[in-house]
Structures are given as C-alpha cells and as structure tokens.
The first five atom37 places (N, CA, C, CB, O) and aatype in JSON, in Angstrom:
{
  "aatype": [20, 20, 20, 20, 20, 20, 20, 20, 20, 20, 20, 20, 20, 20, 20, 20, 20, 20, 20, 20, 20, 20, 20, 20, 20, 20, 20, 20, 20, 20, 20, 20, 20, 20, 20, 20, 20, 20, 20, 20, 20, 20, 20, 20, 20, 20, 20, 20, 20, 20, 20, 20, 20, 20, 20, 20, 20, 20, 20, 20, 20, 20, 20, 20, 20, 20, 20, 20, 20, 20, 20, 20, 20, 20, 20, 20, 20, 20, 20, 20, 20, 20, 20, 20, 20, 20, 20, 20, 20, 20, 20, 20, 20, 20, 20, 20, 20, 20, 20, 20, 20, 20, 20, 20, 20, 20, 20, 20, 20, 20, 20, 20, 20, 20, 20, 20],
  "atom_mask": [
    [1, 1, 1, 1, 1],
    [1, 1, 1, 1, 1],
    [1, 1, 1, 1, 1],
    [1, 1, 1, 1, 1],
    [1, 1, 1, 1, 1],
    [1, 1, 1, 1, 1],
    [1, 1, 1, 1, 1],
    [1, 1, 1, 1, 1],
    [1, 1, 1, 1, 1],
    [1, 1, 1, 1, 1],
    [1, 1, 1, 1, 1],
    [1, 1, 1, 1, 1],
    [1, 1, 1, 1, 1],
    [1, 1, 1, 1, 1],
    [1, 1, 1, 1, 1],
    [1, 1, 1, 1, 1],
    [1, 1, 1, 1, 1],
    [1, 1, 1, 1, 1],
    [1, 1, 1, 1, 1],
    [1, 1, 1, 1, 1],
    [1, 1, 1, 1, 1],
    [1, 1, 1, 1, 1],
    [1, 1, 1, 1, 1],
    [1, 1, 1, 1, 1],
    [1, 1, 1, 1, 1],
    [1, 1, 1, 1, 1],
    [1, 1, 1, 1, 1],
    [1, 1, 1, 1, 1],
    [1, 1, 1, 1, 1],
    [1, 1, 1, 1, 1],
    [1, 1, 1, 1, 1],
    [1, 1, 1, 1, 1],
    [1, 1, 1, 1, 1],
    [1, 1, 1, 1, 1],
    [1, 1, 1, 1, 1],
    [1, 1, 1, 1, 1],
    [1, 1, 1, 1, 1],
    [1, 1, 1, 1, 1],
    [1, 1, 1, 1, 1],
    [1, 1, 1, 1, 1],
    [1, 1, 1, 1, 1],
    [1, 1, 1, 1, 1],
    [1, 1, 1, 1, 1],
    [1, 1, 1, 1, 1],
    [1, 1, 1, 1, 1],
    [1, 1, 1, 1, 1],
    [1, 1, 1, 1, 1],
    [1, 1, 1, 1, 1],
    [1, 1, 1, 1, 1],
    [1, 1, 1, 1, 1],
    [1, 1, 1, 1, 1],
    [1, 1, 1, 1, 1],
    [1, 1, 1, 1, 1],
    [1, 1, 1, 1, 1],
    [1, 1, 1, 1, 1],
    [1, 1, 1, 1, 1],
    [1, 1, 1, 1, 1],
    [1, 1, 1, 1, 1],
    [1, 1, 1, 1, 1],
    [1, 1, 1, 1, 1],
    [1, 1, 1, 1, 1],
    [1, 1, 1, 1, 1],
    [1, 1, 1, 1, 1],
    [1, 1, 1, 1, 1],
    [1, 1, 1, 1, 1],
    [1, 1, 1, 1, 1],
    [1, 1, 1, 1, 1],
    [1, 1, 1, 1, 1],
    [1, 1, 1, 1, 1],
    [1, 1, 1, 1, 1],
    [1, 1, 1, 1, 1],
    [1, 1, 1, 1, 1],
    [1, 1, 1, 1, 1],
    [1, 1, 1, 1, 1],
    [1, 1, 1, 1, 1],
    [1, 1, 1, 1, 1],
    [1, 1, 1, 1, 1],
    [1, 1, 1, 1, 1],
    [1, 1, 1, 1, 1],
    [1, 1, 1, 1, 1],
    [1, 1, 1, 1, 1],
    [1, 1, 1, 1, 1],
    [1, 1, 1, 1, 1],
    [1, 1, 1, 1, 1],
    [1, 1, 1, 1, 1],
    [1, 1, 1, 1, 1],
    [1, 1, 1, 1, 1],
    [1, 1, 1, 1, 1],
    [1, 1, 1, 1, 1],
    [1, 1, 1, 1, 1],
    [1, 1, 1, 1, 1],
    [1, 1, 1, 1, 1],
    [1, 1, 1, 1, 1],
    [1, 1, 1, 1, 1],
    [1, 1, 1, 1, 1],
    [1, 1, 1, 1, 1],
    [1, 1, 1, 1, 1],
    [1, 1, 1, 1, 1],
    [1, 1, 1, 1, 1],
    [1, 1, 1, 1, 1],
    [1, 1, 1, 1, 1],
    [1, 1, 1, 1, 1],
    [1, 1, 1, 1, 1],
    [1, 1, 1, 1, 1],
    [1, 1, 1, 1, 1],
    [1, 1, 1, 1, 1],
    [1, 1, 1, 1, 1],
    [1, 1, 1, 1, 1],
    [1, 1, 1, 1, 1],
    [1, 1, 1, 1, 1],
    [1, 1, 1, 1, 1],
    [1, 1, 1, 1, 1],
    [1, 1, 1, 1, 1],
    [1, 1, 1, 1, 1],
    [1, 1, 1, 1, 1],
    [1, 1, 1, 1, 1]
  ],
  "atom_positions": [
    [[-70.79, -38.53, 59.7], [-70.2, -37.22, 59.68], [-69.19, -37.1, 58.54], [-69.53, -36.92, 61.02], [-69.13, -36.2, 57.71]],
    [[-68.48, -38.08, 58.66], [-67.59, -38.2, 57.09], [-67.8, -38.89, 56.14], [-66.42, -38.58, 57.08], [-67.99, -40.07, 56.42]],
    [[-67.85, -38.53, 54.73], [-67.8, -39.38, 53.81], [-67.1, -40.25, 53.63], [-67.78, -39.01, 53.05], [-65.99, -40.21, 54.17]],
    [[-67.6, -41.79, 52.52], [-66.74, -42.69, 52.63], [-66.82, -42.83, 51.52], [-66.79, -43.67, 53.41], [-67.59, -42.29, 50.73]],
    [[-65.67, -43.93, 51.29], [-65.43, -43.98, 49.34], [-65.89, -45.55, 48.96], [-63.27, -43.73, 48.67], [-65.39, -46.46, 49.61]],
    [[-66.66, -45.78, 48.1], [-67.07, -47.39, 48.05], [-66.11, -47.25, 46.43], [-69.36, -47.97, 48.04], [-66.25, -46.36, 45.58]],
    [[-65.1, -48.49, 46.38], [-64.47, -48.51, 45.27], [-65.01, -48.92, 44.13], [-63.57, -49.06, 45.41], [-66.08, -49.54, 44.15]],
    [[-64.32, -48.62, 42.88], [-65.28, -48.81, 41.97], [-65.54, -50.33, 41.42], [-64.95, -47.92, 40.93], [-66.31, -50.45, 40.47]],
    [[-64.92, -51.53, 41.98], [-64.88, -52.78, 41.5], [-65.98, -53.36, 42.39], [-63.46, -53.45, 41.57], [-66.04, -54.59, 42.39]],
    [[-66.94, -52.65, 43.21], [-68.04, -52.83, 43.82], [-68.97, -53.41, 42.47], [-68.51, -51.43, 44.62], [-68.98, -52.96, 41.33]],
    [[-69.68, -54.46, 42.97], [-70.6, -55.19, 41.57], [-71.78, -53.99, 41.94], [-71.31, -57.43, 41.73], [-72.21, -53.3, 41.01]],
    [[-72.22, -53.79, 43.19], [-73.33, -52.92, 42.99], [-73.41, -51.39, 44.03], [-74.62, -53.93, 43.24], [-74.08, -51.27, 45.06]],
    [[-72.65, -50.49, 43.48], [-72.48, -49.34, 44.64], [-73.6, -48.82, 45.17], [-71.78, -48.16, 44.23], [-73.47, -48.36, 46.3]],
    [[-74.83, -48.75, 44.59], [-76.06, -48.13, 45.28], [-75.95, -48.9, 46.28], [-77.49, -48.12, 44.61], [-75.84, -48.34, 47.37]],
    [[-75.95, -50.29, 46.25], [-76.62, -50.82, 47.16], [-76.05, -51.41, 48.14], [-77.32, -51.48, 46.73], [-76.64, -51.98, 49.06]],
    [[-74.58, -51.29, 47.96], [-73.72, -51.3, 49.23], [-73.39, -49.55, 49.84], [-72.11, -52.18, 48.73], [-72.73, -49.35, 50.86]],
    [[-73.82, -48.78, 49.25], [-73.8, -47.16, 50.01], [-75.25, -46.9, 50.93], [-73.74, -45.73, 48.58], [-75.37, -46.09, 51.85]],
    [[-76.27, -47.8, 50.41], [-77.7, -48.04, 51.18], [-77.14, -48.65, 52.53], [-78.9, -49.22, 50.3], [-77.29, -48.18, 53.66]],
    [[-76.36, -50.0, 52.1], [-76.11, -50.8, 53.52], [-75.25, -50.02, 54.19], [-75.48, -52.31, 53.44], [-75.84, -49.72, 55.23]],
    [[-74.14, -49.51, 54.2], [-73.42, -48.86, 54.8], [-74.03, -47.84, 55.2], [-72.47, -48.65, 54.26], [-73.67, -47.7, 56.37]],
    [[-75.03, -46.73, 54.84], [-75.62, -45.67, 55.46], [-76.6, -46.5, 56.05], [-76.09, -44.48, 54.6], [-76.86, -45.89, 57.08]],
    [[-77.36, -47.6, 56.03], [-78.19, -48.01, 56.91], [-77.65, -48.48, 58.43], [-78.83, -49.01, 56.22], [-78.29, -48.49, 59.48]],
    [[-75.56, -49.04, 58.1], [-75.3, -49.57, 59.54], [-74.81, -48.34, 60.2], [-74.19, -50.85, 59.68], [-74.4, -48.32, 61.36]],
    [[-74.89, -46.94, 59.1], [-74.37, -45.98, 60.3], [-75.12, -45.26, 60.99], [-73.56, -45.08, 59.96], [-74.66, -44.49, 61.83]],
    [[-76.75, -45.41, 60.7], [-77.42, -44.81, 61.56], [-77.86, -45.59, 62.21], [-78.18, -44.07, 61.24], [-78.75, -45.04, 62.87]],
    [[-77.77, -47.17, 62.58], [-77.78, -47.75, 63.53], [-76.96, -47.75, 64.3], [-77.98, -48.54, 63.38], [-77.3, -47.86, 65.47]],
    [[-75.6, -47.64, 63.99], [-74.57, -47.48, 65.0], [-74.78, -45.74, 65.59], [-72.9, -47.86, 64.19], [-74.23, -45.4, 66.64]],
    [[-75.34, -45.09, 65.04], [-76.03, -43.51, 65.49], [-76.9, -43.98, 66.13], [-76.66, -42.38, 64.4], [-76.57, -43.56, 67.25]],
    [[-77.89, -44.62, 66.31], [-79.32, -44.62, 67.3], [-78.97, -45.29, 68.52], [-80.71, -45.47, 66.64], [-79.08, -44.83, 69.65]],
    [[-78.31, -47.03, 68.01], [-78.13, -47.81, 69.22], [-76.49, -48.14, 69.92], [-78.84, -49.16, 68.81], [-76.21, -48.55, 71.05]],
    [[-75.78, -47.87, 69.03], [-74.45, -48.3, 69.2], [-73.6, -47.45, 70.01], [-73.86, -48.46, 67.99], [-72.94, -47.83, 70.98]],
    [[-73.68, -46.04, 69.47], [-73.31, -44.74, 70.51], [-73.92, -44.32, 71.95], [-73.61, -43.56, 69.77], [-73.51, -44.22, 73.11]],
    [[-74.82, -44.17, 71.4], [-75.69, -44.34, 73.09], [-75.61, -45.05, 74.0], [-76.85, -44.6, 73.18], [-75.65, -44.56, 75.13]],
    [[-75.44, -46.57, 73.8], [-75.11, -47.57, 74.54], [-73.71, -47.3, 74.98], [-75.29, -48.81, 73.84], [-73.61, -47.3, 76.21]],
    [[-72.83, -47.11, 74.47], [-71.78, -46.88, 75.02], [-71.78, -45.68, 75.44], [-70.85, -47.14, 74.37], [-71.08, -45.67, 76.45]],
    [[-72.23, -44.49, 75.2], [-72.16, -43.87, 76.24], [-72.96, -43.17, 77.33], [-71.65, -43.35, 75.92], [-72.72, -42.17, 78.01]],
    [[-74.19, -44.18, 77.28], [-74.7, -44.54, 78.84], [-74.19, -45.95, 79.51], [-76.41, -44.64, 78.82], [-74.13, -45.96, 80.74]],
    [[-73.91, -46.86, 78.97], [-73.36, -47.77, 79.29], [-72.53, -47.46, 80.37], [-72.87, -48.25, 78.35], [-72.67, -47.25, 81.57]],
    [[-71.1, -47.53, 79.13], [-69.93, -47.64, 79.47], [-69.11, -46.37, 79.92], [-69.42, -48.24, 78.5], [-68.45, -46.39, 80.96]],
    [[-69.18, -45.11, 79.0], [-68.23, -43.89, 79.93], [-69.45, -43.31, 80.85], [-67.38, -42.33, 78.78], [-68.9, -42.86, 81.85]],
    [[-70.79, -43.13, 80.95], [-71.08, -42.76, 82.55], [-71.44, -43.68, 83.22], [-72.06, -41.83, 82.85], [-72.33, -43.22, 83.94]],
    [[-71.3, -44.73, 83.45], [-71.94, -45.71, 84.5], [-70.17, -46.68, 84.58], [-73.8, -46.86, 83.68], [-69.33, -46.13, 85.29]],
    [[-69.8, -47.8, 83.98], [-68.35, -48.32, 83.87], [-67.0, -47.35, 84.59], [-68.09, -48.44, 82.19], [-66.38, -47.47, 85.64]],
    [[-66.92, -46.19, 83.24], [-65.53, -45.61, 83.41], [-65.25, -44.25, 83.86], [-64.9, -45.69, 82.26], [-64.17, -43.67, 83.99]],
    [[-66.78, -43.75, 84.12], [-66.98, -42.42, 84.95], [-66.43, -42.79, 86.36], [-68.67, -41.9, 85.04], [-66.54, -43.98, 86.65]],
    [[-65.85, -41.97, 87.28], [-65.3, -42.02, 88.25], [-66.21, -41.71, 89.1], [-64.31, -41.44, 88.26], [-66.51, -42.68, 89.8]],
    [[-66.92, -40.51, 89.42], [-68.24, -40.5, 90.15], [-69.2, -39.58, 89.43], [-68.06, -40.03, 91.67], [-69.09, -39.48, 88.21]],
    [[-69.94, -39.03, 89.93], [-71.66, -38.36, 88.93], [-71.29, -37.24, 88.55], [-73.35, -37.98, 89.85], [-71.92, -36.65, 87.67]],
    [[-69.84, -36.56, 89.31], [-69.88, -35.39, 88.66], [-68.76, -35.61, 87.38], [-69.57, -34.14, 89.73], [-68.57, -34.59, 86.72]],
    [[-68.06, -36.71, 87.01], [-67.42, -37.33, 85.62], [-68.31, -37.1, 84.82], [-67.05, -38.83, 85.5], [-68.19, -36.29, 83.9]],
    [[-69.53, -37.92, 85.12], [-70.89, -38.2, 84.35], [-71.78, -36.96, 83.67], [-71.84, -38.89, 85.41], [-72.43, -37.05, 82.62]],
    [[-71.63, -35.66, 84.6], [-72.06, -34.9, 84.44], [-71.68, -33.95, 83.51], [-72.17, -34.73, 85.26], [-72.5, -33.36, 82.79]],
    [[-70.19, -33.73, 83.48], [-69.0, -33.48, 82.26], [-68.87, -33.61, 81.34], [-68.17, -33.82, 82.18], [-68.62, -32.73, 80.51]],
    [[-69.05, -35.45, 81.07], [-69.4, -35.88, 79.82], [-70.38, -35.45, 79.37], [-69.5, -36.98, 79.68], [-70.19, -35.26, 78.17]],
    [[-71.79, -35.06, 79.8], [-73.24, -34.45, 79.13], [-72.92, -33.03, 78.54], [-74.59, -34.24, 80.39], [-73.16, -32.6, 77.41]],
    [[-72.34, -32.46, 79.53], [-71.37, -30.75, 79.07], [-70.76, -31.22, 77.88], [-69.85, -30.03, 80.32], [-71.38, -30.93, 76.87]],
    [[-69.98, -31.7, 77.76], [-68.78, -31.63, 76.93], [-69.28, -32.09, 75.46], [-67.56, -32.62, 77.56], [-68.77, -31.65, 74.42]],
    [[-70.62, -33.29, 75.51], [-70.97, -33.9, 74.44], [-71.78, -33.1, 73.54], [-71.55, -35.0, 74.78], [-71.78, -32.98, 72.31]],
    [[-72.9, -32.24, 75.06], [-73.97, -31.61, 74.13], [-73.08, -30.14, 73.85], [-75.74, -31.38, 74.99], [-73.91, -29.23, 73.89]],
    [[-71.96, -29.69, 73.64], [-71.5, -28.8, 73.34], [-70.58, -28.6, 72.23], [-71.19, -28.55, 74.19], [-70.14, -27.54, 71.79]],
    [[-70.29, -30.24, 71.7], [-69.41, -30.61, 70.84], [-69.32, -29.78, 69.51], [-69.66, -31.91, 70.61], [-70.32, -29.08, 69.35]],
    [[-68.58, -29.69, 68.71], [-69.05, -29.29, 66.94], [-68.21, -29.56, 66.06], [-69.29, -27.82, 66.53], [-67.16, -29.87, 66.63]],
    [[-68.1, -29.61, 64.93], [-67.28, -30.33, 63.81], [-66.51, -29.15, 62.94], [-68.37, -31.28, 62.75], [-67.26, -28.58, 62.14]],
    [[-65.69, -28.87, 62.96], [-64.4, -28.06, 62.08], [-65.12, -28.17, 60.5], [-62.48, -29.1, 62.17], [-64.34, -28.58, 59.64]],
    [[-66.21, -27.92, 60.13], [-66.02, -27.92, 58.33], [-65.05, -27.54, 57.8], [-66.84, -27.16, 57.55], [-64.58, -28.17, 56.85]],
    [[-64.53, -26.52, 58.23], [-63.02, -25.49, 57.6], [-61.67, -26.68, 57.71], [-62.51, -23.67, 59.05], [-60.64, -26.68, 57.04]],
    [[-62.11, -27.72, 58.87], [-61.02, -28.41, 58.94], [-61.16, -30.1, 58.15], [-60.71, -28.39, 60.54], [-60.26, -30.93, 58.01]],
    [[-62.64, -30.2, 57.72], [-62.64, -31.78, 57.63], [-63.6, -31.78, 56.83], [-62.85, -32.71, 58.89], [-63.98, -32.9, 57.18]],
    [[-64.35, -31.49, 56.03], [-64.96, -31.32, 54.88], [-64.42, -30.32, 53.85], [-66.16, -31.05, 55.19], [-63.96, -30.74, 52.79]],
    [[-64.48, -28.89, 54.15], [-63.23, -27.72, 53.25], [-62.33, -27.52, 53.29], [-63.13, -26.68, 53.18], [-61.8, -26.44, 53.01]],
    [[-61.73, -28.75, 53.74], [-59.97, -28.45, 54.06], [-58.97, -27.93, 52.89], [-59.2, -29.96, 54.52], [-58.07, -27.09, 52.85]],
    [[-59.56, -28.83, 51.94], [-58.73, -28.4, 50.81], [-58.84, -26.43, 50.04], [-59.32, -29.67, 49.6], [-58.2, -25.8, 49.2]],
    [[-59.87, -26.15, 50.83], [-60.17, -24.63, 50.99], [-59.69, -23.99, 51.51], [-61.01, -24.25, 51.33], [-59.29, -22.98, 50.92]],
    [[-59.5, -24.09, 52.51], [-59.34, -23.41, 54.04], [-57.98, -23.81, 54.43], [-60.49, -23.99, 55.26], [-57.11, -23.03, 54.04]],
    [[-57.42, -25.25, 55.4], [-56.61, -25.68, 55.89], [-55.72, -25.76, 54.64], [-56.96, -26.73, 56.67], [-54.95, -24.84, 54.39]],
    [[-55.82, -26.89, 53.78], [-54.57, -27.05, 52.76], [-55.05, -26.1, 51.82], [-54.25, -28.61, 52.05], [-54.84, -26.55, 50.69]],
    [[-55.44, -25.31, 51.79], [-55.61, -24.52, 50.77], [-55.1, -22.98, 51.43], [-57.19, -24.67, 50.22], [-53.88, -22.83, 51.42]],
    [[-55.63, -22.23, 51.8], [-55.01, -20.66, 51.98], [-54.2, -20.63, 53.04], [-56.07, -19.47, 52.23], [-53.25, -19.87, 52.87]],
    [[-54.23, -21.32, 54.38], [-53.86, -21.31, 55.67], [-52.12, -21.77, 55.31], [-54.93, -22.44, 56.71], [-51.18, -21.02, 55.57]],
    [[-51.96, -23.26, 54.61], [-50.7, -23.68, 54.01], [-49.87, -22.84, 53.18], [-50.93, -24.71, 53.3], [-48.65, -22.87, 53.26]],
    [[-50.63, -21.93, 52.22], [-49.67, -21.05, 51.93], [-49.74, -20.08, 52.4], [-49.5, -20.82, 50.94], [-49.14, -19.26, 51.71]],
    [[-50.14, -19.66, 53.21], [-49.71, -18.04, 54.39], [-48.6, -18.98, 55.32], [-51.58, -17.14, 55.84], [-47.51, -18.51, 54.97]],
    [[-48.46, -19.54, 55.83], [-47.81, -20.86, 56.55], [-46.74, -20.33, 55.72], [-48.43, -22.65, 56.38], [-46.15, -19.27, 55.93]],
    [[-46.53, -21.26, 54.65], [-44.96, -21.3, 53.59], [-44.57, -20.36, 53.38], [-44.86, -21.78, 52.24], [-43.35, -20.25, 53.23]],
    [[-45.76, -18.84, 53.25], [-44.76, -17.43, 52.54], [-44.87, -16.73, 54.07], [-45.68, -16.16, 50.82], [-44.67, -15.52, 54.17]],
    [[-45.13, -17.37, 54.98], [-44.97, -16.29, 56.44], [-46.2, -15.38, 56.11], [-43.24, -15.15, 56.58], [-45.89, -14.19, 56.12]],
    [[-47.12, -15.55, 55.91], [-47.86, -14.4, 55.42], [-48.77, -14.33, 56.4], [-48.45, -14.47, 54.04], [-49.33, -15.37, 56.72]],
    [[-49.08, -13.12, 57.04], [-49.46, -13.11, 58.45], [-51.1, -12.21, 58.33], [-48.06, -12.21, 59.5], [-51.89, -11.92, 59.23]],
    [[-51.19, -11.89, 56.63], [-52.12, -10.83, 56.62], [-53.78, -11.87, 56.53], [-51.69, -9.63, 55.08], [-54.08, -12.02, 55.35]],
    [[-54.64, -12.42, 57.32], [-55.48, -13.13, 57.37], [-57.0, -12.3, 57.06], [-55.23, -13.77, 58.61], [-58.06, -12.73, 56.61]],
    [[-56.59, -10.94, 57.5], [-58.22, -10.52, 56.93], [-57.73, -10.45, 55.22], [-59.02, -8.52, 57.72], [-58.53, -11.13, 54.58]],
    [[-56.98, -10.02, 54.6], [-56.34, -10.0, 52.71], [-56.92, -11.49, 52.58], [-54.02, -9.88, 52.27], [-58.02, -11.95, 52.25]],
    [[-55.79, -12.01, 52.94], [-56.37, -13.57, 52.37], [-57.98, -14.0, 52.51], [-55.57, -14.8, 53.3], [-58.67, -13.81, 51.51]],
    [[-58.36, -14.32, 53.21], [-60.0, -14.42, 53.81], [-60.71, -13.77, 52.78], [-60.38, -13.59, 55.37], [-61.31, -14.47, 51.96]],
    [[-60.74, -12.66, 52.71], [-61.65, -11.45, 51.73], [-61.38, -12.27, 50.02], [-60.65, -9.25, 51.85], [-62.35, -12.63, 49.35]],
    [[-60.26, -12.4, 49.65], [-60.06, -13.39, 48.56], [-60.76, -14.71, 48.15], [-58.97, -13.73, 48.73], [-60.93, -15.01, 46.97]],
    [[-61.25, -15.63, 49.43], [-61.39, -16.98, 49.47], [-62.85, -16.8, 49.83], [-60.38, -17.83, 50.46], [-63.44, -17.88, 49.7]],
    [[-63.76, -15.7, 50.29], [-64.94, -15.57, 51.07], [-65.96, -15.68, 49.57], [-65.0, -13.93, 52.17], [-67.17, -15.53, 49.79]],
    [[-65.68, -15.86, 48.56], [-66.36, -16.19, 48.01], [-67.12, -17.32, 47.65], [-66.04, -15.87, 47.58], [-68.27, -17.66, 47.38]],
    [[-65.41, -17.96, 47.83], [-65.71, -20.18, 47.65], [-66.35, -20.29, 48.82], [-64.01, -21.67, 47.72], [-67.42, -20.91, 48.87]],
    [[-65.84, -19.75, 49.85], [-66.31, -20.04, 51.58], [-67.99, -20.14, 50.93], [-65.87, -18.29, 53.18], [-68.66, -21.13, 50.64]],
    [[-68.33, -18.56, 50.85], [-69.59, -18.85, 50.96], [-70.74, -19.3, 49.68], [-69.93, -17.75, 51.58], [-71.96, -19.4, 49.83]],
    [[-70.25, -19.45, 48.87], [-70.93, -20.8, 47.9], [-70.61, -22.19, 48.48], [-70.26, -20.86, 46.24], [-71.13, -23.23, 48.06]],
    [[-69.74, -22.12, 49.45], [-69.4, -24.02, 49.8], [-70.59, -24.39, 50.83], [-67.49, -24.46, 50.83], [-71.16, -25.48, 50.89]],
    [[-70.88, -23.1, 51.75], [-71.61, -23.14, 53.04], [-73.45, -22.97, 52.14], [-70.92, -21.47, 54.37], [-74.34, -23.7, 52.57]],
    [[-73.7, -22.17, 51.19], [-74.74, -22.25, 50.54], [-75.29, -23.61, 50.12], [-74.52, -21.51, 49.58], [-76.39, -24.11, 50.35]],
    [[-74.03, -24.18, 49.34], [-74.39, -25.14, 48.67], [-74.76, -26.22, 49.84], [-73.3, -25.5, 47.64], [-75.78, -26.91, 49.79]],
    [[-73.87, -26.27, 50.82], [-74.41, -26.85, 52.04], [-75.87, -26.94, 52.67], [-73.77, -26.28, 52.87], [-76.59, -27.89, 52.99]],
    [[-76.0, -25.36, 52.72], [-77.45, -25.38, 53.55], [-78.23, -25.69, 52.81], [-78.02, -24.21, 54.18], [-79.27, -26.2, 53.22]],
    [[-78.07, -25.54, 51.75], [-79.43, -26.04, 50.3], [-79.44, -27.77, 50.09], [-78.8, -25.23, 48.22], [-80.4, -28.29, 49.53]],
    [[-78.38, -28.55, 50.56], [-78.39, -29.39, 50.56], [-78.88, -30.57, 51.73], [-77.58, -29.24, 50.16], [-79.1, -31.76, 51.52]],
    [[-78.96, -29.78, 53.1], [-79.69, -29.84, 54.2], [-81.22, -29.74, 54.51], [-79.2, -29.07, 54.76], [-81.97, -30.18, 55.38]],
    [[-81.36, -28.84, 53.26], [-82.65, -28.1, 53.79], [-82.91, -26.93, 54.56], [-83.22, -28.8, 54.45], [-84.02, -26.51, 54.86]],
    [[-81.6, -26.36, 54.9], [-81.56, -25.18, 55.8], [-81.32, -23.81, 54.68], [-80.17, -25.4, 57.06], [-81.09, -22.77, 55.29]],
    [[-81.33, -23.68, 53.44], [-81.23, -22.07, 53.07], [-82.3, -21.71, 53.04], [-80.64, -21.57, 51.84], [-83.17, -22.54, 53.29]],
    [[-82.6, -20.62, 52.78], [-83.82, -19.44, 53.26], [-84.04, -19.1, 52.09], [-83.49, -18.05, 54.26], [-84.88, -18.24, 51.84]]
  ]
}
C-alpha cells in the first residue's frame, strides 16, 4: 500500500525492489490471512460475534489517498495553510487545487488500468 525507498548504495536496486515486492505479496497472500484467521478471530476474538465485526470492519476498510499518497497536495499542502491563515473558505480553496487533484487521480487510474 505504501511505497518504499531502496537507498541508493544498493549494488543492485531492480533486484532488491523485485525481492521486496515479491516478500510483500507473500506477506499479502499468506502472512495476513493467517493472522487474521488465526489469531484475531479464533485466539483474541472474544466470542463469534467479535469475529463477525472484524469481517464488517475489514471488508469495509479504505485508504486516505488525500492523506497518505497526496498529502503533500491535500493535507500539507492546502489544508496546512487554511489551518495557519484561519481560512475557513474550503469550496475557494478546493476549486483552485481540483485541477492537480484530478490529474493526480487520472494519472492514477491510468496507471492501474482503471481509466476509461
């Protein structure tokens, strides 16, 4: 979900960014799952309806882009200075920034495979 930085005194970065994306979708297929069929619903679930919560809560989850990939857009970028000047006017600001917004989210879906 997040990027990582392989430094540059790496003798070979392809091929330690191969190994590292290869142990994170193993720790995605077998490592997560296991723990959480394992360990939070069967171990540290309290009874089936804990268990049941956790399935709610997981398959409902979602990730902040605005907060953890475009932050420097969004969060430290327009939100920080309406923050510092008190500036309370959010549709002004927004209408300003909806441009980067939506070339950041383009460039995204084209990079997914999801633009149209």
């Amino acid at each position: 979900c997040f990027p990582f930085i392989i430094p540059v005194t790496v003798p070979d970065p392809e091929k330690t960014g191969a190994v590292i994306e290869a142990m994170a979708c193993e720790t995605l297929n077998d490592v997560i799952p296991a723990y959480y069929d394992v360990s939070l619903k069967t171990k540290y679930a309290r009874d089936d309806e804990s268990a049941e919560m956790l399935d709610i809560i997981f398959s409902h989850r979602v990730c902040d882009l605005g907060d953890s990939i475009w932050c420097s857009i969004l969060r430290d970028g327009i939100f920080v200075k309406m923050f510092q000047k008190n500036d309370r006017n959010l549709t002004s600001n927004m209408e300003k920034v909806e441009p980067v917004i939506t070339k950041a989210i383009d460039k995204a879906l084209t990079a997914l495979g999801l633009a149209e």
